[in-house]
N, C-alpha and C positions, 0 to 999 in steps of 0.2 A: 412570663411576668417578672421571678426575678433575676432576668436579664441573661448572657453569653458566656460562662468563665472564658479567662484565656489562662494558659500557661506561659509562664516567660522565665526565660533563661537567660542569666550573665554569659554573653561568649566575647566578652569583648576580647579574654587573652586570646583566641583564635583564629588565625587568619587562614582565610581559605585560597587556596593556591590553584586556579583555574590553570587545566594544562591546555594550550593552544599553540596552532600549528603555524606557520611561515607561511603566505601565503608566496608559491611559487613562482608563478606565471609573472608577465608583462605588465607595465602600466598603462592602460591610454589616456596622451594628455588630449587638449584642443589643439585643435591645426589636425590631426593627424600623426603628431608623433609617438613614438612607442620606444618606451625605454623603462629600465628595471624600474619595480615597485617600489613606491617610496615606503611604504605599509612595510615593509621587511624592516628597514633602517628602523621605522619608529617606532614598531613592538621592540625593537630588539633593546632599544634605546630606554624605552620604559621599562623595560623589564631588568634591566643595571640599573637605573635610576631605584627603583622598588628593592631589588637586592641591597644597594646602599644605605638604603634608610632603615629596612628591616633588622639588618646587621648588626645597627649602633643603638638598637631598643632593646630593652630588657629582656634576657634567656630566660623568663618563664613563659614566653610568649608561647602557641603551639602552632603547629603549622598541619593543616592535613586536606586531602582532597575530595574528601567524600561530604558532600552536600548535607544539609542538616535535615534528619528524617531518613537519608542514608539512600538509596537507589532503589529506584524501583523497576521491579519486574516485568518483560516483556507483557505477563498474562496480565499482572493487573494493572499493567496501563492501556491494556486492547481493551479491558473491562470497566475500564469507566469509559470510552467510547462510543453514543449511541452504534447501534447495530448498523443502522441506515436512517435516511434522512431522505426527504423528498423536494426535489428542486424541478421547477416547470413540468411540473406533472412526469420526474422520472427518477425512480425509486435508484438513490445509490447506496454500495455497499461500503460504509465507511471500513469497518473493522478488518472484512477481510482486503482492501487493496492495500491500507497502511501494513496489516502482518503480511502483505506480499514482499512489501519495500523493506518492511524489517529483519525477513528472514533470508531474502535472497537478494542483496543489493550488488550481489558478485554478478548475476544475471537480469537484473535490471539495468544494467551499463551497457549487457550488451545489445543489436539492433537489433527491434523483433517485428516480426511482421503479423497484420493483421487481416484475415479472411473471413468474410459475413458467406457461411456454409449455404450456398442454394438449395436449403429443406422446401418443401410444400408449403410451410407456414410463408416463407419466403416469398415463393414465384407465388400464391394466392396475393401476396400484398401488392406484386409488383403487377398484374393481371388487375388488379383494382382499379390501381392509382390508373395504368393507362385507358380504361373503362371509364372512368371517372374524370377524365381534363380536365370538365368542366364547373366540376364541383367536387369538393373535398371530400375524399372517401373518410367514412365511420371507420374510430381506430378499433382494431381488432381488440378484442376481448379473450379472456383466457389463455395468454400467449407469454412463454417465460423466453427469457432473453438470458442467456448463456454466456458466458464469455471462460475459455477453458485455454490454459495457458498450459504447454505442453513441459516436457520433464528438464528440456535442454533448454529452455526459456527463451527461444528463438521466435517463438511462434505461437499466434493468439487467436483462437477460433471462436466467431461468433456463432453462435448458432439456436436461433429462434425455434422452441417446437413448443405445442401444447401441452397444458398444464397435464393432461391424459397418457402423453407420453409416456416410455417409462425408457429408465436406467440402461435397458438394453438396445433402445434409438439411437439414445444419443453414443452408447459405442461404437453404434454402427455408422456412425457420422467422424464421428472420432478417427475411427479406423480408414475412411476413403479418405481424409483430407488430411491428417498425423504426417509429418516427413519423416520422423524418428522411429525405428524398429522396433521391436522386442515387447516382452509384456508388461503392463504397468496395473495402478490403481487408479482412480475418480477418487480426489478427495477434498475437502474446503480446511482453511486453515484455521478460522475461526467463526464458529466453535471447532474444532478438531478431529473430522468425520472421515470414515473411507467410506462410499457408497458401492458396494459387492452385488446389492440383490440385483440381480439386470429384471426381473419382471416389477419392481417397485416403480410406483409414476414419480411424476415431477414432483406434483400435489402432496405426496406420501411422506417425500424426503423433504418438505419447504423449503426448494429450489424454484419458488416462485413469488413475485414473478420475475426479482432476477437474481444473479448469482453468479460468483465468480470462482473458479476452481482450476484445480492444479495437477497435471498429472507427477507420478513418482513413480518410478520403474521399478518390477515389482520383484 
């Protein structure tokens, strides 16, 4: 009722100094030709022009680069991200693929391959559908969807098992289709879990009904 404070601050003497990069690569015009960026010339060009003028204004001016409110932390900007969101009837994991991209962008560059692991849960859907031609089979129920990205970030296993499952399946799956040697952990990035029990189900850990994880050698 009465009404929003705000807080407001004089920063006029402060100028914030965005650091930004060159871009390096080619230009393409129309026709087909290709020749240096003009984008290079022109940041570079604005940015002498801004030095110029900055220069011949008053030294009590301040100059600094950190954003007002100041930077915020990987956690709590995964934490104001819903968890997951649902689109065409398929539950996505917002939180953990952005802390995928945030944490390991050295290995999201590189090409990674992806394999849908032939479990039972699998060959029963594919047994269906070919049962079924002629009419759309009922979508299975009770079924987590997997998705485990391995330590060397090469490689992305999907793999479908029931919510009944437990911790020690999906090792076992892990282990016939893994390229990578040696021994690791089960773990999701956020919230920040190692999953050890191998007798705990899917259901136990809410790994359902889907979820994306990571392995880290151990």
């Amino acid at each position: 009722p009465s009404g929003v404070p705000f807080l407001v601050s004089d920063l006029r003497d402060i100028i914030f100094d965005m650091p930004r990069r060159h871009f390096p690569g080619a230009g393409q015009q129309l026709g087909g030709e290709i020749g240096p960026s003009s984008l290079v010339s022109k940041v570079a060009k604005n940015e002498a022009t801004t030095y110029d003028q900055t220069s011949t204004e008053a030294s009590s001016e301040r100059h600094t680069n950190v954003p007002p409110g100041g930077f915020v932390r990987e956690e709590q900007f995964l934490s104001r991200l819903p968890k997951s969101v649902v689109r065409n009837g398929r539950v996505i994991d917002i939180r953990g693929d952005i802390a995928n991209l945030l944490q390991g962008s050295e290995e999201t560059s590189q090409p990674t391959s992806v394999s849908l692991i032939p479990t039972p849960v699998v060959k029963e859907m594919k047994r269906r559908i070919e049962d079924e031609e002629r009419s759309r089979p009922v979508t299975p129920r009770h079924i987590a969807t997997l998705r485990v990205k391995t330590e060397d970030g090469k490689q992305t296993l999907i793999i479908k098992l029931a919510f009944s499952a437990t911790i020690g399946d999906l090792r076992g799956y892990i282990d016939q289709h893994r390229c990578a040697s040696g021994k690791y952990v089960i773990r999701s990035s956020f919230p920040s879990r190692v999953y050890a029990d191998t007798s705990a189900t899917l259901r136990q850990c809410g790994l359902t009904p889907n979820a994306v994880l990571f392995l880290s050698a151990k």
